[in-house]
Biopython code that builds the backbone (N, CA, C, O; Angstrom):
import numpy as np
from Bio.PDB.StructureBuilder import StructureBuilder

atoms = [
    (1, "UNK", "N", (116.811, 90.997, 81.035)),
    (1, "UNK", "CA", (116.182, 91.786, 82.063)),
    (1, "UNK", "C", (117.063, 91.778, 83.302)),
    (1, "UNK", "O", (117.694, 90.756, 83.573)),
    (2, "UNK", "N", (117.135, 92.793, 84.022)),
    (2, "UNK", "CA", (118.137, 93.178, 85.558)),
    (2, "UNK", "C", (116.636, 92.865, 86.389)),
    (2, "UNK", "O", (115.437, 92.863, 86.108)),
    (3, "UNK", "N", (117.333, 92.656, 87.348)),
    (3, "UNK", "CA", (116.327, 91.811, 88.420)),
    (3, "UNK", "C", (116.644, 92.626, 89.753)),
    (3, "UNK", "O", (116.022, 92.451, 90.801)),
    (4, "UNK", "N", (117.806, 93.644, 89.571)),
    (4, "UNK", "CA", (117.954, 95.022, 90.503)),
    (4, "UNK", "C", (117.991, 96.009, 89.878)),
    (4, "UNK", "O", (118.926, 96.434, 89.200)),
    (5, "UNK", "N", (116.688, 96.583, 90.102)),
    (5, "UNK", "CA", (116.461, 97.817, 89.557)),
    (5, "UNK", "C", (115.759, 99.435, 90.968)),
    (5, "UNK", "O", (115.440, 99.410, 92.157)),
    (6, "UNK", "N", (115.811, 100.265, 90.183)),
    (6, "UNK", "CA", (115.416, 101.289, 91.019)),
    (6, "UNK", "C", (113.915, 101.138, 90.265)),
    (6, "UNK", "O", (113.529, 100.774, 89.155)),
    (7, "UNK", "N", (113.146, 101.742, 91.803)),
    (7, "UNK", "CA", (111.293, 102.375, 91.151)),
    (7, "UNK", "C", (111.303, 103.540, 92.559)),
    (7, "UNK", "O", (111.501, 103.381, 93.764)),
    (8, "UNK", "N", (111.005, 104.664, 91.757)),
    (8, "UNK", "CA", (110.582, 105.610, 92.964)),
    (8, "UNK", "C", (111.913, 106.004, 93.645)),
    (8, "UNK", "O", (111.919, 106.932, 94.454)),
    (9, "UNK", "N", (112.790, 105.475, 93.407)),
    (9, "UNK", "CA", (114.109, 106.257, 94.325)),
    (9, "UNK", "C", (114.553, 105.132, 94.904)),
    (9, "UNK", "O", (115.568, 105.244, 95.592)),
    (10, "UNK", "N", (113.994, 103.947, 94.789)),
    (10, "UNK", "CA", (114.153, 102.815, 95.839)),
    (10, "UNK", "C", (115.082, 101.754, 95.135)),
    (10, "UNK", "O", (114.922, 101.752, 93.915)),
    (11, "UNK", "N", (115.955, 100.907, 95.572)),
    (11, "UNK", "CA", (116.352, 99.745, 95.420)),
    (11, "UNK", "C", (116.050, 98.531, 95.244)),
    (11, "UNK", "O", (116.340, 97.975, 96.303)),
    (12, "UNK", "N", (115.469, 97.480, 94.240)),
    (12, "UNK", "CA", (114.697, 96.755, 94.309)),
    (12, "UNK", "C", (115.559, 95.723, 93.735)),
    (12, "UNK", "O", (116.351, 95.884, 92.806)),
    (13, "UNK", "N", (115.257, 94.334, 94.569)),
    (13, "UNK", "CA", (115.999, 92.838, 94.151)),
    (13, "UNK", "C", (114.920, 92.325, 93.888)),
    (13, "UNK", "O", (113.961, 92.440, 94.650)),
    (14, "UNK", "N", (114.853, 91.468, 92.433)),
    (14, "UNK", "CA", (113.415, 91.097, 91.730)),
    (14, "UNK", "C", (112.158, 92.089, 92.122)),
    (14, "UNK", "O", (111.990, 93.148, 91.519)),
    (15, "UNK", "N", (111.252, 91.635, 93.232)),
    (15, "UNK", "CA", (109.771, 92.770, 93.279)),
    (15, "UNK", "C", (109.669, 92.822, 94.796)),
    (15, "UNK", "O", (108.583, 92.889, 95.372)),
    (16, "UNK", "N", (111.376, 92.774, 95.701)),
    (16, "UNK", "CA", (111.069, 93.411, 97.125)),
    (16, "UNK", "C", (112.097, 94.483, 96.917)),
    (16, "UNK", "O", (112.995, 94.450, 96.076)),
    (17, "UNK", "N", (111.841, 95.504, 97.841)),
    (17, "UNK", "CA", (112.550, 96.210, 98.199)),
    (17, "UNK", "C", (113.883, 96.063, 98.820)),
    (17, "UNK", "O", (113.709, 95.330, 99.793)),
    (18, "UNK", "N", (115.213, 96.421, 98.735)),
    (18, "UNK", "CA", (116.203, 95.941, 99.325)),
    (18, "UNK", "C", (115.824, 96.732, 100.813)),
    (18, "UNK", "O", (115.640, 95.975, 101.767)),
    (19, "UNK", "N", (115.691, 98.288, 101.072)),
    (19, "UNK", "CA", (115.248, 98.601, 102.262)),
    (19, "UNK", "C", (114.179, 97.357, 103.319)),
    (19, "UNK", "O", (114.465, 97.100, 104.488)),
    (20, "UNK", "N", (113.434, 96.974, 102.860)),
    (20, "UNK", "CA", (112.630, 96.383, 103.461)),
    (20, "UNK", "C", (113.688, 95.020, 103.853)),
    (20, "UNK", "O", (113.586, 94.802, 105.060)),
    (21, "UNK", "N", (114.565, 94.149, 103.251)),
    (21, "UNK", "CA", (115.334, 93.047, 103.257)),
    (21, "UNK", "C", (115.968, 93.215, 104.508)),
    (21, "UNK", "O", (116.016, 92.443, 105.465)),
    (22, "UNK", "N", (116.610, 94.730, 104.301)),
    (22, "UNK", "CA", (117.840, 95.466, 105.010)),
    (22, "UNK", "C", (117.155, 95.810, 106.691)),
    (22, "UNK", "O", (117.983, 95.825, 107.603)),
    (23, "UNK", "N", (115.539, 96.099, 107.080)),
    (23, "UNK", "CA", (115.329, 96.156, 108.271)),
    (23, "UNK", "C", (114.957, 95.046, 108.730)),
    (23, "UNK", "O", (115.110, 95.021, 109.951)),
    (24, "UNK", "N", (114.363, 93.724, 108.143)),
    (24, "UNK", "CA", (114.465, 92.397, 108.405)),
    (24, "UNK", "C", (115.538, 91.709, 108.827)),
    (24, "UNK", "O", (115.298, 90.883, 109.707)),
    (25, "UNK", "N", (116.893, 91.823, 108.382)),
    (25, "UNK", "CA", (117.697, 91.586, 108.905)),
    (25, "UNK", "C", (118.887, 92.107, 109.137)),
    (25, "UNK", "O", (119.134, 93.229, 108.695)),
    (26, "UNK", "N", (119.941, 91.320, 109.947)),
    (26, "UNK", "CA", (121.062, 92.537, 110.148)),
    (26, "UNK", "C", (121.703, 92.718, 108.999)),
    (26, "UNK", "O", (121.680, 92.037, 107.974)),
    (27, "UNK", "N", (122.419, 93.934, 109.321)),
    (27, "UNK", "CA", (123.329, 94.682, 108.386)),
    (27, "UNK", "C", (124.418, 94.566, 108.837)),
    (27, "UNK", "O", (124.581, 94.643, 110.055)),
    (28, "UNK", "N", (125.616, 94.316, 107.848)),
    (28, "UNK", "CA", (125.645, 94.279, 106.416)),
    (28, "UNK", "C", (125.128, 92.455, 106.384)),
    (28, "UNK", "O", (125.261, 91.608, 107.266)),
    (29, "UNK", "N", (124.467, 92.328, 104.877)),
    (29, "UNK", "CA", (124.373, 91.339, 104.553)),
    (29, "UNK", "C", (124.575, 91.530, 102.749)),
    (29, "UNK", "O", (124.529, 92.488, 101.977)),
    (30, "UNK", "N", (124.806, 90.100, 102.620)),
    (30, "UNK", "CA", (124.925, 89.540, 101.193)),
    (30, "UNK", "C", (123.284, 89.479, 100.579)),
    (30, "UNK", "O", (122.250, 89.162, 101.166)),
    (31, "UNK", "N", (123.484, 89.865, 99.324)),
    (31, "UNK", "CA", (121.847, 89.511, 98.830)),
    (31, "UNK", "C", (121.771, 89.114, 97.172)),
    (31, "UNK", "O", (122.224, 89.832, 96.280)),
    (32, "UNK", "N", (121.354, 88.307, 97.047)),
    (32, "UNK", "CA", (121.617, 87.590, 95.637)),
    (32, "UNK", "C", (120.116, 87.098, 94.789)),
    (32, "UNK", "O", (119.297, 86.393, 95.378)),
    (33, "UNK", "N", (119.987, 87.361, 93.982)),
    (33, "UNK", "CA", (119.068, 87.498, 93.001)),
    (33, "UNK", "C", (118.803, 85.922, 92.600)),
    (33, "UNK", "O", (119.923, 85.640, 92.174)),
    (34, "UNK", "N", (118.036, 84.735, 92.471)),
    (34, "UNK", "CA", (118.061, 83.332, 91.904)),
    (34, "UNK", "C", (117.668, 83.937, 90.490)),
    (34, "UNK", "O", (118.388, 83.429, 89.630)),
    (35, "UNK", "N", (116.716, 84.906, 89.928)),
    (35, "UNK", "CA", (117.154, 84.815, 88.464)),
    (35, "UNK", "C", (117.715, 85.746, 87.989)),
    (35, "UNK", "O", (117.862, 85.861, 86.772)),
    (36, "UNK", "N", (118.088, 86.492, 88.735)),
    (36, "UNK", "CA", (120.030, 86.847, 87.825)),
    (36, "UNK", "C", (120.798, 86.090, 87.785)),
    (36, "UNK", "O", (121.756, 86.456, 87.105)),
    (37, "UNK", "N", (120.933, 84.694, 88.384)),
    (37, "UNK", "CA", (122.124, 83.856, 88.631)),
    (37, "UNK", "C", (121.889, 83.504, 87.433)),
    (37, "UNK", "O", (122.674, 83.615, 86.491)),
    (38, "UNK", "N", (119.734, 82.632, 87.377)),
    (38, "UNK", "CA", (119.874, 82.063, 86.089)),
    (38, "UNK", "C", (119.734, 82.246, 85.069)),
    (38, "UNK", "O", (119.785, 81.416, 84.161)),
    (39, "UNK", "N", (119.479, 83.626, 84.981)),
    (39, "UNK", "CA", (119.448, 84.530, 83.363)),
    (39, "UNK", "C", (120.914, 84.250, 82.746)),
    (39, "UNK", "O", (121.314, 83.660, 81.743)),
    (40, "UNK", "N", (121.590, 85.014, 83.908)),
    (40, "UNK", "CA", (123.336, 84.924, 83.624)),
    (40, "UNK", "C", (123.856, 83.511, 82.827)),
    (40, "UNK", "O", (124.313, 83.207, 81.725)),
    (41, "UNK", "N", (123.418, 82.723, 84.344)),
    (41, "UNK", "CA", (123.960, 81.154, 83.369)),
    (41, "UNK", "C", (123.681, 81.352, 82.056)),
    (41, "UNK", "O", (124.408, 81.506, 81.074)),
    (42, "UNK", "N", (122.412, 81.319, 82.215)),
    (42, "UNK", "CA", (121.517, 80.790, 80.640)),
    (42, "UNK", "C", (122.111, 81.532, 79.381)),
    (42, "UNK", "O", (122.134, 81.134, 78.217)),
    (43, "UNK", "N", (122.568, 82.673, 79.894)),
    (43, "UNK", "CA", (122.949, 83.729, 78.527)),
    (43, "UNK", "C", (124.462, 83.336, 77.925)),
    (43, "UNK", "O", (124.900, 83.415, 76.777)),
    (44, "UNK", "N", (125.142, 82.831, 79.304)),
    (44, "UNK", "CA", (126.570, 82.276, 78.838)),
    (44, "UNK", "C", (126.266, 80.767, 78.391)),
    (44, "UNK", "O", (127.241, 80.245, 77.849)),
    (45, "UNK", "N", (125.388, 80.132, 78.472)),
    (45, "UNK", "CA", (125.337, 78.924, 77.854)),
    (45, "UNK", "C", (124.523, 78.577, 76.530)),
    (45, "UNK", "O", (124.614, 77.511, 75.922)),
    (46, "UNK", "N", (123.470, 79.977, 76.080)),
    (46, "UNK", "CA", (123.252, 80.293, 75.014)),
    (46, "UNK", "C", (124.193, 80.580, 74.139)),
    (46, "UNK", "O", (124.128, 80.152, 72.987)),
    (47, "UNK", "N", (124.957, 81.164, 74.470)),
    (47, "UNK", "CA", (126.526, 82.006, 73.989)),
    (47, "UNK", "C", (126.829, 81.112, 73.315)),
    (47, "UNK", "O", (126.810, 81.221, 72.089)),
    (48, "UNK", "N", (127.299, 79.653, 74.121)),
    (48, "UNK", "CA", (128.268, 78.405, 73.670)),
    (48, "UNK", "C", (127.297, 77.578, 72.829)),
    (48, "UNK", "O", (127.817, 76.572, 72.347)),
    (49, "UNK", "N", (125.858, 77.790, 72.506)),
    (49, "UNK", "CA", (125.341, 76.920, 71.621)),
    (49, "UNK", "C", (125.950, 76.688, 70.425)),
    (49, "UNK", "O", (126.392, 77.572, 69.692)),
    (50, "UNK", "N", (125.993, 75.113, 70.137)),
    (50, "UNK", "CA", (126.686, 74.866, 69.059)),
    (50, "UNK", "C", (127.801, 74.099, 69.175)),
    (50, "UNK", "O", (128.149, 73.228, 68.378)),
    (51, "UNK", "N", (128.319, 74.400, 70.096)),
    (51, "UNK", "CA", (129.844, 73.967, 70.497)),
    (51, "UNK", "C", (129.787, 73.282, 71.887)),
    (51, "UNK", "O", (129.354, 73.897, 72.861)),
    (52, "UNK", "N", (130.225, 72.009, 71.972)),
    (52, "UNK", "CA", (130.469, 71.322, 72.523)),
    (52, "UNK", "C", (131.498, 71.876, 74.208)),
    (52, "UNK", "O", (132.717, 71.976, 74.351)),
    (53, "UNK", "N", (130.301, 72.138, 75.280)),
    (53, "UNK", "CA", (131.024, 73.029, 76.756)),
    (53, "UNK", "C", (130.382, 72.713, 77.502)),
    (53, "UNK", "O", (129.313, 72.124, 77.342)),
    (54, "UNK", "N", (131.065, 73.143, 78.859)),
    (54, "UNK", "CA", (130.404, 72.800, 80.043)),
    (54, "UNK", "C", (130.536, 74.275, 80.993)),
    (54, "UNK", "O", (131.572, 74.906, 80.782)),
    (55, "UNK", "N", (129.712, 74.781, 81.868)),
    (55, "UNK", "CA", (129.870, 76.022, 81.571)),
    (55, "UNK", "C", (130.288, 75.381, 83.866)),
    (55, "UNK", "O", (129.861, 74.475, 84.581)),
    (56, "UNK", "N", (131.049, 76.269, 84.014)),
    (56, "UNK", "CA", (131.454, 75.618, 85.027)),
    (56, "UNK", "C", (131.658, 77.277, 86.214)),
    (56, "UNK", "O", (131.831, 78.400, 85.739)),
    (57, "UNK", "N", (131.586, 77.023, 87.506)),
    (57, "UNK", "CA", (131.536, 77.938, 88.829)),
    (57, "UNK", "C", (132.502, 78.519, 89.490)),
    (57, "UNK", "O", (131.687, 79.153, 90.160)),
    (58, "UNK", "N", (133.886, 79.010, 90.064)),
    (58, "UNK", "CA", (134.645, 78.923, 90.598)),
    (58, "UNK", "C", (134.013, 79.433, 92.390)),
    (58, "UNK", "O", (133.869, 80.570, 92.839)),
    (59, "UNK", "N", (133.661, 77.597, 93.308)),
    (59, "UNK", "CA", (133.330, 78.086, 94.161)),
    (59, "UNK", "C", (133.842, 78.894, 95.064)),
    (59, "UNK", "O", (133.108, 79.138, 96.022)),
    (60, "UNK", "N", (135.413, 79.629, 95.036)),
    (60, "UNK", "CA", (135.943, 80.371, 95.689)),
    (60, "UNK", "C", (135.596, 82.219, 95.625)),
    (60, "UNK", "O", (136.100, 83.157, 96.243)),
    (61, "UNK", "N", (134.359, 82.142, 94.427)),
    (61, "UNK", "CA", (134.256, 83.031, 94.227)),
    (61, "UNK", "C", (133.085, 83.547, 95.334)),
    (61, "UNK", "O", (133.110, 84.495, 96.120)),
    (62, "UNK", "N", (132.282, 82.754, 95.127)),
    (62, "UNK", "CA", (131.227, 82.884, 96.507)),
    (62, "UNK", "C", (130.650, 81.308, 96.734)),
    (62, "UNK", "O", (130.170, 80.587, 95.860)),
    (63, "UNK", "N", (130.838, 80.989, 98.162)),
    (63, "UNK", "CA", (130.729, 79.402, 98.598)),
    (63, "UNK", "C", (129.247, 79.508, 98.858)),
    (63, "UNK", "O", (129.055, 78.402, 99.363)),
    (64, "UNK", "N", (128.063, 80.111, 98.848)),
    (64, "UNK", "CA", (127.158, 80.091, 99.536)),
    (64, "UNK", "C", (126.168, 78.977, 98.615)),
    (64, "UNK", "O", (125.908, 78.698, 97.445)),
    (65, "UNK", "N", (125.777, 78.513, 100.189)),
    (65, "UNK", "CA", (124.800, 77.164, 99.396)),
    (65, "UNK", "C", (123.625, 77.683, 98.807)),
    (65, "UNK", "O", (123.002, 76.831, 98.174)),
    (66, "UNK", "N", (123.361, 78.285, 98.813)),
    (66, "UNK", "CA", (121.802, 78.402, 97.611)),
    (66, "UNK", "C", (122.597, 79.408, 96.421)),
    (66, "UNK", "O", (121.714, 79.948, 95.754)),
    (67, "UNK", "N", (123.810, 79.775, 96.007)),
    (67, "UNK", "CA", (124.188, 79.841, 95.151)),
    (67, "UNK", "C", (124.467, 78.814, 94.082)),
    (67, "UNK", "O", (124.448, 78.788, 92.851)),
    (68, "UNK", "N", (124.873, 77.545, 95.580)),
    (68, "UNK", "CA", (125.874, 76.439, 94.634)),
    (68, "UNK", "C", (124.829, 75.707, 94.002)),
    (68, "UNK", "O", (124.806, 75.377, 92.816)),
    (69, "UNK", "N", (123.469, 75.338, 95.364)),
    (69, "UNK", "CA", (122.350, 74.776, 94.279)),
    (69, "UNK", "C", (121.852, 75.233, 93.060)),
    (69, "UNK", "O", (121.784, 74.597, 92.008)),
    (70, "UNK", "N", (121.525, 76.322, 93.265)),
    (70, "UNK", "CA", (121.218, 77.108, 92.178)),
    (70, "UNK", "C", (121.308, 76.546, 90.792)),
    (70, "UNK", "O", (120.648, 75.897, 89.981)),
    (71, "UNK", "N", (122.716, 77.258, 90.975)),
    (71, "UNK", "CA", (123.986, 76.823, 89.373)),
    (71, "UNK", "C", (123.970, 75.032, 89.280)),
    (71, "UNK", "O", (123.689, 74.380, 88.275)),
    (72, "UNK", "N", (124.256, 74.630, 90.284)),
    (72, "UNK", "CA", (124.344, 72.684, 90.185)),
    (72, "UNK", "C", (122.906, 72.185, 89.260)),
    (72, "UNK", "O", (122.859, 71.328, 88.376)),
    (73, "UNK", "N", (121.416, 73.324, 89.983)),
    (73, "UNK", "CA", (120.201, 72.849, 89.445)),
    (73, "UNK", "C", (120.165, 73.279, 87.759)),
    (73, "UNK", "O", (119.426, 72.702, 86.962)),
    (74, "UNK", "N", (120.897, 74.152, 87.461)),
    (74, "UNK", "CA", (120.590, 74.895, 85.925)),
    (74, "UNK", "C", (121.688, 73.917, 84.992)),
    (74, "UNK", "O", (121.805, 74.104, 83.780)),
]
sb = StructureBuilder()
sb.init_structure("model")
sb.init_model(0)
sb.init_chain("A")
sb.init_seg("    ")
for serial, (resi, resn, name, xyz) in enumerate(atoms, 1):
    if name == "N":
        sb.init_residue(resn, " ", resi, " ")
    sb.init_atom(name, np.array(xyz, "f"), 0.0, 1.0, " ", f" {name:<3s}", serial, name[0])
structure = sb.get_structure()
């Protein structure tokens, strides 16, 4: 399941509106989904069932702390 989807013409991250996110706070901002992160994980670590892995982050890709918990918690 995508956790950004359109309804009605609109932009939606899980069941808010990104418009609504976007007049709450300033613009431009970053906006990140917690279960797309952990669908994602989960699907690449389903992937490796079987086989002996560690499924690992490159924090240079994005440093943000409720990303890093996130992934550290899954």
């Amino acid at each position: 399941m995508d956790h950004f989807l359109y309804r009605d013409g609109a932009l939606y991250a899980e069941d808010v509106a990104v418009a609504d996110i976007a007049a709450a706070v300033v613009t431009p901002f970053y906006l990140y989904s917690t279960a797309t992160l952990t669908r994602h994980y989960q699907l690449f670590d389903q992937a490796l069932e079987g086989m002996e892995h560690m499924v690992c982050y490159a924090m240079k890709a994005a440093s943000n702390q409720a990303i890093l918990k996130t992934l550290a918690d899954l």
